[in-house]
N, C-alpha and C positions, 0 to 999 in steps of 0.2 A: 504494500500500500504506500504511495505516495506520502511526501509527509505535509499532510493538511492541515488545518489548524482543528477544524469542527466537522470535518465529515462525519465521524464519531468521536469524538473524544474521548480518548485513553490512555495511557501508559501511567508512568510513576509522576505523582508529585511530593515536592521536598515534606518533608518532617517538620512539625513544629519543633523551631529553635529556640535553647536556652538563650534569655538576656543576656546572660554572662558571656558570652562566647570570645573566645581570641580572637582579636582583628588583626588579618597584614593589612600588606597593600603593596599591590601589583602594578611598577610605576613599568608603563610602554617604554619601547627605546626613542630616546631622544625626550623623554618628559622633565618638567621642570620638576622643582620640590614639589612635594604635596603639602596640601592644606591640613591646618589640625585634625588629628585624627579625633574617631567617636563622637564628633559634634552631631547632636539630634536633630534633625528637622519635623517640624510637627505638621502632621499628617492633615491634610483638609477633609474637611467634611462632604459626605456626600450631595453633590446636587444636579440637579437634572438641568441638563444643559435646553431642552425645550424639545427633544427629538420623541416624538411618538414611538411606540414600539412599532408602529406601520413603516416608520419612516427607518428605524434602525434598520430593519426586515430587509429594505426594498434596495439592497446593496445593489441590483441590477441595474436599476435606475437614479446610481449616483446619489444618492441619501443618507448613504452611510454617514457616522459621525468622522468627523478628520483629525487632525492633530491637535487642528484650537480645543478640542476637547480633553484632551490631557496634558495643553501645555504647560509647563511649571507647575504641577501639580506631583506633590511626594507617592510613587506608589510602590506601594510594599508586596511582594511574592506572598497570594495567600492572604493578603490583610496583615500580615504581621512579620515578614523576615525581611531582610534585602531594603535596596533603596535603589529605585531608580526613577528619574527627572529627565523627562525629553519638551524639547523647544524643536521652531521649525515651523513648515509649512508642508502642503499636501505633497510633494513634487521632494522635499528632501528634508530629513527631521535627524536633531541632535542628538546624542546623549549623551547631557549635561553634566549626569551621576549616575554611576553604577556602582553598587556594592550587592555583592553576592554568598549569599549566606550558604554553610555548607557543613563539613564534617571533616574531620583531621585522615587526613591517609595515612599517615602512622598509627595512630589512634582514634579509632572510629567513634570511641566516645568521647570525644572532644568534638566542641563545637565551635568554629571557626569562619570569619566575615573575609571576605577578597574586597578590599577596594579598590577598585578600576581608576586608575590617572593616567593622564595623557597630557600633552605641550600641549596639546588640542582639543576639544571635544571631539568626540568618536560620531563619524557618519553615519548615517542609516539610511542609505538608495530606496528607492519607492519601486515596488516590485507589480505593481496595479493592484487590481481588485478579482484577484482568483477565486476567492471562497465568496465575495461580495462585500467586504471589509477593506479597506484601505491598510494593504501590507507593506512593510519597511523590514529593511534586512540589514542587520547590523553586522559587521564583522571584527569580534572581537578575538583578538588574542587564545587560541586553546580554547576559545566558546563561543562560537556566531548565534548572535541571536536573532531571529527573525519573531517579527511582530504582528498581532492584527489590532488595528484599533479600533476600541470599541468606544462607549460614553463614559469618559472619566477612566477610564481604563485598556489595558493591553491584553491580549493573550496571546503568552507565547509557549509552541508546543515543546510536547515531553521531547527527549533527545533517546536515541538508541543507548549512548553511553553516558557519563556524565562528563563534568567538563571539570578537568584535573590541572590546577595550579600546582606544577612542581616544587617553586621557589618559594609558594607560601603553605606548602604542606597541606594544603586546601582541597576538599571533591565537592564543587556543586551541583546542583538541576535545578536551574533556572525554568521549567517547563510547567507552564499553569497560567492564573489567572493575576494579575498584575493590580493590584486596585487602592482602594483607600483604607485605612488600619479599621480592621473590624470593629473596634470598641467606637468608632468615631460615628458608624455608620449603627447604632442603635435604636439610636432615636428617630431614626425615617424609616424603623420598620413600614410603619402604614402604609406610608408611598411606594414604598418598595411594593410590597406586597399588590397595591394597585397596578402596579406599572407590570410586575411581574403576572396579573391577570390576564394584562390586553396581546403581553407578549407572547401567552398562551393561544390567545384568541386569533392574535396573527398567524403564527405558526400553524394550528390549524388549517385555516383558511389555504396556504400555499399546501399542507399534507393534499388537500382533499382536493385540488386543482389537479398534484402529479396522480394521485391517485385514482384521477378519471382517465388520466392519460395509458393506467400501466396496466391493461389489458390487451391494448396492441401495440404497446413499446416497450419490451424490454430494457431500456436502461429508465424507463420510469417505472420500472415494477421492481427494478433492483436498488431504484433510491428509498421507493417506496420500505422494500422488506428493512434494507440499512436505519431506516427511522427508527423501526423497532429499536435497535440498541441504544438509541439515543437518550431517554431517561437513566438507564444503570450508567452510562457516560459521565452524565451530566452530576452524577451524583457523587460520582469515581473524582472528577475533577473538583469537586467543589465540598468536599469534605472536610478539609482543612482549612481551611477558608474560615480564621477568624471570627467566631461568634453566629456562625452561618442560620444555624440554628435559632436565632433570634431574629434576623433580618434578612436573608436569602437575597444578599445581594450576589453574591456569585451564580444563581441559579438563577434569575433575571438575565443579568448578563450573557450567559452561558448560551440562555435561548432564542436570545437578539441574536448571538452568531452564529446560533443554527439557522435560524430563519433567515438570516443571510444569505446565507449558502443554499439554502434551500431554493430561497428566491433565484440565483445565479443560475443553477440547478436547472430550475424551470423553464427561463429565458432560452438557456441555450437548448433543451431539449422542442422546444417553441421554433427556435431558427432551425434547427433540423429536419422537423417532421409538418412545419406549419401550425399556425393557431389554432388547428382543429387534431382529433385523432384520429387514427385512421378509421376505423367505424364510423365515424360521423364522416369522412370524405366521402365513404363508399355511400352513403345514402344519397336518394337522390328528391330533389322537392316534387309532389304531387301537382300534374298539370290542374290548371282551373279550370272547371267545368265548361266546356263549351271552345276549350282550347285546341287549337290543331295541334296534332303529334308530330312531331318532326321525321 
């Protein structure tokens, strides 16, 4: 399988990590000093940028959220490890800050931060809109990260292996859901919880569109079956996630970028076989009464 963000979402996400944890910090070649280490940044608060779950959906038709939606905003791996700050525009976005939280290679039970510095900020190319999300691809040192973006937030997938800092004795996995610190995002359960309704309601809506289609189109009866796995997905991802269970912000989230994809999905399956399915091409309209037959 392709490595997609939300076709199904699976693999491993990091571990909640100790506060305590050792920090390096992994200076690039050619980088100046680095800034004081362990300085905290305080997490902002959830809020809704104005995007409807329709409009998060409707990646097809360019509605996706972009970068002004997570720029200069702290977001944490999970709600609660790592730190990363992207700046920028649709077409090419920064990364401001990276620290990446992880586990000692000597000693697996130590828990240990990589801070990412550079002469530079770190690029991230704009790779379009595959899944229906505006992706960015970062190429970091021993750990590329590629992104999608979502509203207030990123998701970047699981990696095969993990990504191992030698110099700082470091193993991360960066691969999950990127967002605002769980605790901060308490207070809007409500909203959440609304927004996570209509997200339902969307998603729906594009299931039951391929799923007129995937009786005489196989790759829409094979998205179709692939849906199925998508709640244990969603759930696999969004487990660790901060207080989840109180606010279900990563499960909102989770379903905008399915619905994404879904919608992309759709689109292209549309330019392949026509706005119609084939059973409906094959009918033909009933002459009106009194009409010559051709």
């Amino acid at each position: 399988m392709t490595r997609r963000l939300l076709p199904v979402i699976s693999g491993l996400i990091a571990a909640a990590l100790a506060a305590s944890a050792t920090q390096a910090q992994l200076i690039l070649p050619g980088a100046a000093p680095a800034a004081r280490q362990g300085a905290k940044v305080a997490p902002a608060r959830h809020r809704s940028s104005g995007s409807s779950a329709k409009e998060v959906g409707a990646g097809a038709k360019g509605l996706a959220p972009g970068i002004a939606s997570v720029a200069g905003r702290p977001l944490m791996l999970n709600g609660r490890a790592g730190l990363l700050q992207i700046s920028g525009d649709d077409k090419t976005a920064t990364i401001d800050k990276l620290e990446l939280a992880g586990e000692s290679v000597s000693d697996p039970s130590q828990r240990c931060v990589v801070d990412i510095v550079g002469e530079k900020p770190i690029l991230a190319a704009s790779a379009g809109r595959p899944d229906g999300l505006e992706r960015f691809e970062a190429d970091v040192p021993a750990c590329p990260v590629p992104f999608d973006v979502l509203d207030g937030a990123v998701l970047v997938p699981s990696q095969i292996t993990a990504c191992v800092f030698k110099a700082a004795d470091c193993r991360t996995a960066p691969g999950g859901l990127w967002g605002p610190e769980g605790d901060s995002l308490v207070g809007d359960a409500a909203k959440i919880v609304k927004e996570r309704a209509e997200a339902e309601r969307a998603m729906a809506r594009v299931v039951r569109a391929i799923e007129d289609r995937a009786k005489d189109d196989p790759a829409a009866a094979s998205l179709a079956s692939d849906q199925n796995a998508f709640a244990g997905a969603r759930d696999e991802l969004c487990r660790n996630y901060a207080k989840e269970s109180l606010h279900g912000y990563c499960a909102l989230r989770a379903t905008q970028a399915r619905t994404a994809l879904l919608e992309t999905r759709l689109e292209a399956l549309k330019a392949a076989t026509g706005p119609a399915t084939a059973s409906e091409k094959g009918k033909t309209a009933k002459p009106k009464k009194g009409a010559k037959q051709p």
